[in-house]
Each structure stands twice: as C-alpha cells, then as structure tokens.
C-alpha angles and dihedrals in degrees: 000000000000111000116247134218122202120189119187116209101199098179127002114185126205127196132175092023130092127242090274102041084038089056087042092061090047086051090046088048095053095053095045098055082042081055098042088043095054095047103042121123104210134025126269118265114261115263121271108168134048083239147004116207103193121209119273114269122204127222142175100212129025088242087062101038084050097060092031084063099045088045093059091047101043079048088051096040091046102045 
C-alpha cells in the first residue's frame, strides 16, 4: 500500500487578490503540495501538536502566493 499524506487547511487567508485570483492561488496551492508530495524522499515527521500557523508569505501573482505557500507547508510538514 502506498503510504498516504493527508494535510488539513483549516483557514487560508488571502489578502491583496480578488474572489477569483484568490480561488487561482488556492488552486495553485493544492497542485503544488500534490507536486511536493509526489516527489518527496522521506516520509513527514509524526504530529506533535493540535496546529501549525506558518509564517505569511508575499507574491506578486496568485499562481506565486499559491506555491510559496505550499512550499512553506510541504517545508514544515517534511522536516
């Protein structure tokens, strides 16, 4: 069986985007960590807390802010 991640985003806040951009990076997001998880080598540390909030990243298009914060997440998950 391969083994499965599953990653919860409870809350992702946009600001700066309209409805639809705003929908794009979320979009964006979602393929990245698809991408990230995929690809990974080893497998993410267990679980020690009830949440994790990740520092704010900064864009200049949906497309960017949406990998920059599955970048971040995938880091925080893999480490």
């Amino acid at each position: 069986m391969t083994p499965r991640v599953e990653i919860v985003i409870d809350e992702l806040v946009v600001r700066g985007f309209s409805p639809a951009e705003a929908r794009l990076a979320a979009a964006a997001l979602e393929s990245r960590l698809t991408t990230l998880a995929s690809e990974g080598d080893g497998a993410p540390r267990a679980r020690e807390e009830e949440y994790r909030r990740l520092p704010s990243v900064e864009a200049k298009s949906p497309v960017q802010a949406g990998e920059a914060v599955a970048g971040a997440v995938w880091d925080e998950v893999a480490r």
